[in-house]
Structure formats: C-alpha cells, structure tokens
VMD Tcl script that builds the backbone (N, CA, C; Angstrom):
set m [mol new atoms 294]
animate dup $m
set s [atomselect $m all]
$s set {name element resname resid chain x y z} {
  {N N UNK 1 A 4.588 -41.401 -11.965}
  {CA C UNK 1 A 4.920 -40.880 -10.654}
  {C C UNK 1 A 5.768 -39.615 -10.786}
  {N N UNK 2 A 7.018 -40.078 -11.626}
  {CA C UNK 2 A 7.580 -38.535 -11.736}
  {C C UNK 2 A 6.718 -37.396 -12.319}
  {N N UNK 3 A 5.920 -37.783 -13.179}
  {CA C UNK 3 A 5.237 -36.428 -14.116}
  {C C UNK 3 A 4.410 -35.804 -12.839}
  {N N UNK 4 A 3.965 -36.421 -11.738}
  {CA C UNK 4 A 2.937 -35.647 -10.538}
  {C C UNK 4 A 4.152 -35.092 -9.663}
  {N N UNK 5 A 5.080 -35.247 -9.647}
  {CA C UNK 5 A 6.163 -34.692 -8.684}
  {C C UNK 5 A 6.386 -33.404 -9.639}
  {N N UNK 6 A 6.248 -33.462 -10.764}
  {CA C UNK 6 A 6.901 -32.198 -11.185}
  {C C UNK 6 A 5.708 -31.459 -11.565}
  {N N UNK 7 A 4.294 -31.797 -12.027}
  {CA C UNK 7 A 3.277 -31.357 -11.820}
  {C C UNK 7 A 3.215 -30.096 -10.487}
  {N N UNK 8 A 3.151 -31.151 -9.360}
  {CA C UNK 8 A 3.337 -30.767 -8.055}
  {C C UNK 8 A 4.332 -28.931 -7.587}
  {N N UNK 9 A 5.177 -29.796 -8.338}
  {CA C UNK 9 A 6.049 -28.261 -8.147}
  {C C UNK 9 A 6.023 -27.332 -8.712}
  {N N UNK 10 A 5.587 -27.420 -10.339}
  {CA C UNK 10 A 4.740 -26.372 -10.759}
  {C C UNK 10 A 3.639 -25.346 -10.059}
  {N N UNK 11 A 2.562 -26.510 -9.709}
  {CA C UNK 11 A 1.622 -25.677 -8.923}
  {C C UNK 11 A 2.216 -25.318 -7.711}
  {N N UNK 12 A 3.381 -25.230 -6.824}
  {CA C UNK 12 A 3.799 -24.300 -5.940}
  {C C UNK 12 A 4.082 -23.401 -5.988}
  {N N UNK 13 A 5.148 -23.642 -7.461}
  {CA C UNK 13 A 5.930 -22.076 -8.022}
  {C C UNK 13 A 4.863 -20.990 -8.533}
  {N N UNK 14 A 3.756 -21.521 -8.864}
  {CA C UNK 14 A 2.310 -20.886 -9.214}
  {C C UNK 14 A 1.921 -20.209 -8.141}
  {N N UNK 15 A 1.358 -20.441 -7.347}
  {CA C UNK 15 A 1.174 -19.871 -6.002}
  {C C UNK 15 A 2.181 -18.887 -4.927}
  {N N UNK 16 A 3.321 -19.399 -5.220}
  {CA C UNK 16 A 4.105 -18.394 -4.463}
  {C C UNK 16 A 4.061 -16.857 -5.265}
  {N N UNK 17 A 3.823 -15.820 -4.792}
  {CA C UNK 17 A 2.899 -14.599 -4.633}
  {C C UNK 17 A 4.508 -13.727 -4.204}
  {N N UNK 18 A 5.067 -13.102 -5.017}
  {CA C UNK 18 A 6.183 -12.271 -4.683}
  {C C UNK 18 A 5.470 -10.780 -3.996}
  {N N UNK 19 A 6.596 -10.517 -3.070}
  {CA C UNK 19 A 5.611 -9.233 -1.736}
  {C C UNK 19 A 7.048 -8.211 -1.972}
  {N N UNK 20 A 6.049 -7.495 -1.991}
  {CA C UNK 20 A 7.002 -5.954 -2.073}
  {C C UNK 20 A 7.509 -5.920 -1.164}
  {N N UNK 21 A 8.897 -5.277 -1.396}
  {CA C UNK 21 A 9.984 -4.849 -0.523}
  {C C UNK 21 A 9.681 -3.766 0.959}
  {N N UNK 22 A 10.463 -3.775 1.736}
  {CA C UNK 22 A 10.080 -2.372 2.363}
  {C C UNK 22 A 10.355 -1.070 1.984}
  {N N UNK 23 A 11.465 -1.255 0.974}
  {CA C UNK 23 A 11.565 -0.362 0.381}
  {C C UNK 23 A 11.142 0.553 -0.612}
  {N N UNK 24 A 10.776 -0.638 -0.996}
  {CA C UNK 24 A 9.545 -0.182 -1.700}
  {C C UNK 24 A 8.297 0.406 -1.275}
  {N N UNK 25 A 7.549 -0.376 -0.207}
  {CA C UNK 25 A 6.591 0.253 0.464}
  {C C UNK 25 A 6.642 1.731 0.860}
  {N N UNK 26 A 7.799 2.087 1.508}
  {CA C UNK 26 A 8.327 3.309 2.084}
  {C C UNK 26 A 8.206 4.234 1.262}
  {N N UNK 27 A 8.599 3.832 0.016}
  {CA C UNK 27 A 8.945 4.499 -1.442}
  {C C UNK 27 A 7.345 4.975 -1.599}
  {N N UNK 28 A 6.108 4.921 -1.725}
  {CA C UNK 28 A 5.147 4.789 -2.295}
  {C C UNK 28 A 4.189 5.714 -1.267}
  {N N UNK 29 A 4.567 5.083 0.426}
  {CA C UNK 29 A 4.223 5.886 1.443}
  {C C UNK 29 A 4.562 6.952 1.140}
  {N N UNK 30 A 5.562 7.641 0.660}
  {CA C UNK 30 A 6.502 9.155 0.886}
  {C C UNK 30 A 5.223 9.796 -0.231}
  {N N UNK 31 A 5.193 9.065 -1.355}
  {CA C UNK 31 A 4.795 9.646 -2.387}
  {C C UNK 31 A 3.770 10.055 -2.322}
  {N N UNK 32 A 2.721 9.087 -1.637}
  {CA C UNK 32 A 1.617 9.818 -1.438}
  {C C UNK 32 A 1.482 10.979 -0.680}
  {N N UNK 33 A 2.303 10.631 1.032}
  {CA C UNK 33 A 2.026 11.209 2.308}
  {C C UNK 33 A 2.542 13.166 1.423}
  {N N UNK 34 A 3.591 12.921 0.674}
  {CA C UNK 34 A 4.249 14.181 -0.045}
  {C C UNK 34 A 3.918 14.841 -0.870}
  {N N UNK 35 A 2.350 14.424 -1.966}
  {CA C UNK 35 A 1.951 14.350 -2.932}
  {C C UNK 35 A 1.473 16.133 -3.099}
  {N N UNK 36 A 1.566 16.829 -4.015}
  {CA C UNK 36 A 1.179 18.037 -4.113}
  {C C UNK 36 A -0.530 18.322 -3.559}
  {N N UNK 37 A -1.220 17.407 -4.360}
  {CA C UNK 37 A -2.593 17.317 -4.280}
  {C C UNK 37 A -2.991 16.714 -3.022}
  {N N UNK 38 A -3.911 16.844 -2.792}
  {CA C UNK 38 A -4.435 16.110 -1.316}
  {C C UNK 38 A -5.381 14.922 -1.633}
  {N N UNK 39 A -5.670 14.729 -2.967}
  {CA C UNK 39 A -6.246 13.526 -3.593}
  {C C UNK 39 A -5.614 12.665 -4.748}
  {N N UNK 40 A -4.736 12.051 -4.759}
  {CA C UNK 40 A -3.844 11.387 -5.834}
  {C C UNK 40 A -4.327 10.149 -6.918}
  {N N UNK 41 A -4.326 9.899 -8.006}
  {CA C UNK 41 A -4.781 8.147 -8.407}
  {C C UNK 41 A -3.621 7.530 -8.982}
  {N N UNK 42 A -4.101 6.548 -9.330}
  {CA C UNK 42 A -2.861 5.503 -8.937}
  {C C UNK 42 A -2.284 6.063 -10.086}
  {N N UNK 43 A -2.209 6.771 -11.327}
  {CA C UNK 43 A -1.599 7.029 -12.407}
  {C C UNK 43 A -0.394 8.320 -11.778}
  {N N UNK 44 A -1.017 9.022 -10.963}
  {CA C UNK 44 A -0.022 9.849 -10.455}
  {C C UNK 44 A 1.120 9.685 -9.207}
  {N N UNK 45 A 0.373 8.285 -9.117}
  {CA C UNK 45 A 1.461 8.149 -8.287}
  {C C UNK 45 A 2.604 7.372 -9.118}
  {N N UNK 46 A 2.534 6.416 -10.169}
  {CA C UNK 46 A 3.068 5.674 -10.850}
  {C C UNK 46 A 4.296 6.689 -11.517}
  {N N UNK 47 A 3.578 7.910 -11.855}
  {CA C UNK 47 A 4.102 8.924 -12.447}
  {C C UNK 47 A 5.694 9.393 -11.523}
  {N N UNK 48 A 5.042 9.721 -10.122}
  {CA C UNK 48 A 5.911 10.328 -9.141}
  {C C UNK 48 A 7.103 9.309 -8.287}
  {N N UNK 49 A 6.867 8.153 -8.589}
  {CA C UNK 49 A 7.782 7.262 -8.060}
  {C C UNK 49 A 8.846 7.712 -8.879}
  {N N UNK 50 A 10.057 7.656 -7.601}
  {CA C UNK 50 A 11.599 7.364 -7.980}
  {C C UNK 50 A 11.926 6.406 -8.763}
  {N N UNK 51 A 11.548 5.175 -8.630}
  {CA C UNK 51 A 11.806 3.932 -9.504}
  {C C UNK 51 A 10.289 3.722 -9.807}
  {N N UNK 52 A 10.623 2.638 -10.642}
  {CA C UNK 52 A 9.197 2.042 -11.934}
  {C C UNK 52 A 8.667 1.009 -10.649}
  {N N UNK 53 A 7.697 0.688 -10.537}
  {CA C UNK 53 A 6.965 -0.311 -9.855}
  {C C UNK 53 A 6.422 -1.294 -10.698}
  {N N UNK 54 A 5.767 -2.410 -10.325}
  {CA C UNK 54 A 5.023 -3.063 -11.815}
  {C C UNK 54 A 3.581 -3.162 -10.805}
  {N N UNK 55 A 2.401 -3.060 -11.350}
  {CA C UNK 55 A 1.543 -2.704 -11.689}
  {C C UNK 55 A 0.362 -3.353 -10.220}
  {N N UNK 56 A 0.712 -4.792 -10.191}
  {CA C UNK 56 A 0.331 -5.642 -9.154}
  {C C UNK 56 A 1.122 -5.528 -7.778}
  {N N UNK 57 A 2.279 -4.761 -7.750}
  {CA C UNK 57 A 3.024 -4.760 -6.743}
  {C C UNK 57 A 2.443 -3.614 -5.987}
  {N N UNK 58 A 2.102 -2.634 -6.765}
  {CA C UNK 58 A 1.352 -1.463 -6.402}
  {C C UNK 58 A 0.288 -1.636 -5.851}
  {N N UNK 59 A -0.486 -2.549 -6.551}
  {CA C UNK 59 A -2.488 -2.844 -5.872}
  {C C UNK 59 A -1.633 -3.277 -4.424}
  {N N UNK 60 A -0.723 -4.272 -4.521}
  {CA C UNK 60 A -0.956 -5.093 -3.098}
  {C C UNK 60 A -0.085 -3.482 -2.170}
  {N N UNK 61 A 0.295 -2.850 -2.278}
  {CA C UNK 61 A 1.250 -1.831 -1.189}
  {C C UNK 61 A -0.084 -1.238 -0.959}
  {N N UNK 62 A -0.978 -0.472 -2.176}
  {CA C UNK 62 A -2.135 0.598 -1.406}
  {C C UNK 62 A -3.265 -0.386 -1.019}
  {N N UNK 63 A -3.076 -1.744 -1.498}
  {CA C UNK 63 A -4.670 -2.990 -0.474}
  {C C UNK 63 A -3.678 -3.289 1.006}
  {N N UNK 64 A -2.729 -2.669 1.256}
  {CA C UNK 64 A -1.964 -2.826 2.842}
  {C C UNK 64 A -1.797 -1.697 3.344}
  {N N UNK 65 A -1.801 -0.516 2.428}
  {CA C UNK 65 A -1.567 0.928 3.228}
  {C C UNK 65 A -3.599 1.254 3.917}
  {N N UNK 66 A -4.558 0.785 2.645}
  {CA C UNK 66 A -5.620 0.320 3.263}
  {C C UNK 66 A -5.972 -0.125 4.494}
  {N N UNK 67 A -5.538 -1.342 4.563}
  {CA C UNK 67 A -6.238 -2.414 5.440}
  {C C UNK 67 A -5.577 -1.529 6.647}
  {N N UNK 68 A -4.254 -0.869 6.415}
  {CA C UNK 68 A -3.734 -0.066 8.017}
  {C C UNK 68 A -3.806 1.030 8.239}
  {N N UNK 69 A -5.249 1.684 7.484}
  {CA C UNK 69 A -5.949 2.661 7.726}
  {C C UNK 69 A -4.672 4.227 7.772}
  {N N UNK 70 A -3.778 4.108 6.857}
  {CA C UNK 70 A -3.101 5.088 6.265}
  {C C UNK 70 A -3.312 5.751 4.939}
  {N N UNK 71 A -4.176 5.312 4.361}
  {CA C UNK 71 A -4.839 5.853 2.985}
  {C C UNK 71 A -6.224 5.603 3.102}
  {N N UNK 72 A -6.725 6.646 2.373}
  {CA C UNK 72 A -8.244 6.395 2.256}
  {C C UNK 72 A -8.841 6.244 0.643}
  {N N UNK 73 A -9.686 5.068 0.294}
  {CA C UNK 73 A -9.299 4.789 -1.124}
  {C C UNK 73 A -10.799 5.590 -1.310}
  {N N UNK 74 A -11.364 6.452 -2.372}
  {CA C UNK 74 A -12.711 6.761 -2.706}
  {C C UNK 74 A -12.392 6.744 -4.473}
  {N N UNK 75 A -13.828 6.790 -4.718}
  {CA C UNK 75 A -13.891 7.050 -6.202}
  {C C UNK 75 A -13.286 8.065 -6.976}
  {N N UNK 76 A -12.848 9.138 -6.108}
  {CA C UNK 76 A -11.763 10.449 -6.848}
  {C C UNK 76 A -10.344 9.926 -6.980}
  {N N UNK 77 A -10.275 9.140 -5.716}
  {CA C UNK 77 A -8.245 8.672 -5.812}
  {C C UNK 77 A -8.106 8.689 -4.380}
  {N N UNK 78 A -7.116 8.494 -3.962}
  {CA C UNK 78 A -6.566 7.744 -2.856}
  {C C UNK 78 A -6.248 9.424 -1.751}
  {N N UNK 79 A -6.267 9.062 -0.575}
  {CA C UNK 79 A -5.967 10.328 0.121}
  {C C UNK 79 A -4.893 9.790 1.501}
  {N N UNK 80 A -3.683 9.913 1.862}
  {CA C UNK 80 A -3.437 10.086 2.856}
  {C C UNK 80 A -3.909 10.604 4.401}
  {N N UNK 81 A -4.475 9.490 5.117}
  {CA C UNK 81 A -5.066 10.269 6.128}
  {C C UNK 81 A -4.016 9.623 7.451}
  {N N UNK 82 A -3.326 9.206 7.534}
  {CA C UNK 82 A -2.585 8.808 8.642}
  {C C UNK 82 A -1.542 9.516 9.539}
  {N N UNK 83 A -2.088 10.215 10.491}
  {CA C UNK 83 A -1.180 10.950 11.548}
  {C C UNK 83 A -0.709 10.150 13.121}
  {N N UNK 84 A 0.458 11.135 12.663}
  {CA C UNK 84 A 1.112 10.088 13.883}
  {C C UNK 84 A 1.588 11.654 14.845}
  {N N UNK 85 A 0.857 12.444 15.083}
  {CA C UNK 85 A 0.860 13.392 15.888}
  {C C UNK 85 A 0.132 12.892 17.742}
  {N N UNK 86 A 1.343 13.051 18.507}
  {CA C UNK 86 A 1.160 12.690 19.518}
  {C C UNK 86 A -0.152 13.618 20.417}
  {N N UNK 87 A 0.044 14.842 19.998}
  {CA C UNK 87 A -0.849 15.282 20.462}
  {C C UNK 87 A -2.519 14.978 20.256}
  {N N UNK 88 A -2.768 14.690 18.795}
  {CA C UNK 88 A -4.050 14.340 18.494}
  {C C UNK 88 A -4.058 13.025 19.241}
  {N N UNK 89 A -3.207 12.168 19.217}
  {CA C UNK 89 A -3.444 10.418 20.006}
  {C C UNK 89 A -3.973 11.013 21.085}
  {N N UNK 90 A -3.337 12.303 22.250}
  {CA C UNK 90 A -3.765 12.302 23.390}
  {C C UNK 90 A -5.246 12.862 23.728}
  {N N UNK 91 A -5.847 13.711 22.708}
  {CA C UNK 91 A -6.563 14.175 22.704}
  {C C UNK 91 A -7.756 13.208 22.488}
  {N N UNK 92 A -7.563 12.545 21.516}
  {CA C UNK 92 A -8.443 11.685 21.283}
  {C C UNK 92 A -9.056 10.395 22.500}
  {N N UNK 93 A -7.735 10.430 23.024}
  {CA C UNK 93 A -8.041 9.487 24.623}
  {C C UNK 93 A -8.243 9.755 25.649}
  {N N UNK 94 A -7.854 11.291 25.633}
  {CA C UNK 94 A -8.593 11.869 26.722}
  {C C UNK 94 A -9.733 12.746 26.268}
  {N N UNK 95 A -10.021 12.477 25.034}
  {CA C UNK 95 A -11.381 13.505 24.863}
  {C C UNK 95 A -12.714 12.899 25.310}
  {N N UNK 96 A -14.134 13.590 25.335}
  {CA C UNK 96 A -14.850 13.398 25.631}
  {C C UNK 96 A -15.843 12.877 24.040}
  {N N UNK 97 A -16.543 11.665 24.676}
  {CA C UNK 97 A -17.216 11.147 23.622}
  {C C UNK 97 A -18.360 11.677 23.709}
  {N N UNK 98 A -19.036 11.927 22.341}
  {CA C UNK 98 A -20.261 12.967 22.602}
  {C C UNK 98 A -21.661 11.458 21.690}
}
mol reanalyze $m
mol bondsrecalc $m
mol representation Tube
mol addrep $m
C-alpha cells in the first residue's frame, strides 16, 4: 500500500509542467518585437536574451506568442507581426470588406 502512495506521487511530480514567468515572457516579447532583422530563429534569439533561458521554456513562450497570433512561425524563423496601433484596429472595423 505504501509503495502505490509513493508511486502515486511520483507520477504527479512527473507531470507537473513548470510555466514561464511573466517575466520572462516579456523578456523574449521585447526581443523579438526589437530584433534588428525582421525575421529572427530561435538561435538568435537565445543569443539576444538578457538572461539564459533553458531550451523548453522557450518552445512553450513562442507555442503561446503563436497561438496569440503575435509571432508568425515559417520555415525562415519567426517574425513579429502583432500591432497594437489603434488606428489600424479602427480601420480595419470600419473598413470595407472586398
């Protein structure tokens, strides 16, 4: 009985999945959104960070800067496409769909 209780808690500590900071996130956002090039890969960004990242912490920040349609991932490298220009929002909602 005890050996499945501690079994048990093994496979939790297994599963719990450590999530990047916001600070981190922020950190990684700048780098790209700031990046000299207008097409970056993940080696240059690894390069340009302030602090060291580890390797998996990175996939999961650009598989979330992804999914929220602030990077665009292609086979050259990653591109910043996310504007937060009020004017394009308005334009876009009041524009005409063709």
């Amino acid at each position: 009985m005890y050996q499945k209780v501690i079994a048990m808690k093994q496979l939790l500590i297994q599963k719990i999945k450590h999530s990047p900071t916001l600070n981190t996130i922020l950190m990684v956002e700048e780098t790209i959104q700031f990046a000299d090039e207008s097409v970056v890969t993940v080696v240059y960004i690894k390069k340009h960070l302030p602090r060291q990242v580890n390797h998996n912490t990175l996939m999961d920040i650009l598989q979330y800067l992804e999914d929220s349609n602030k990077i665009a991932v292609s086979l050259k490298g990653i591109t910043w496409i996310h504007n937060k220009s009020p004017k394009l929002k308005k334009a876009i909602t009041e524009g005409l769909e063709l």
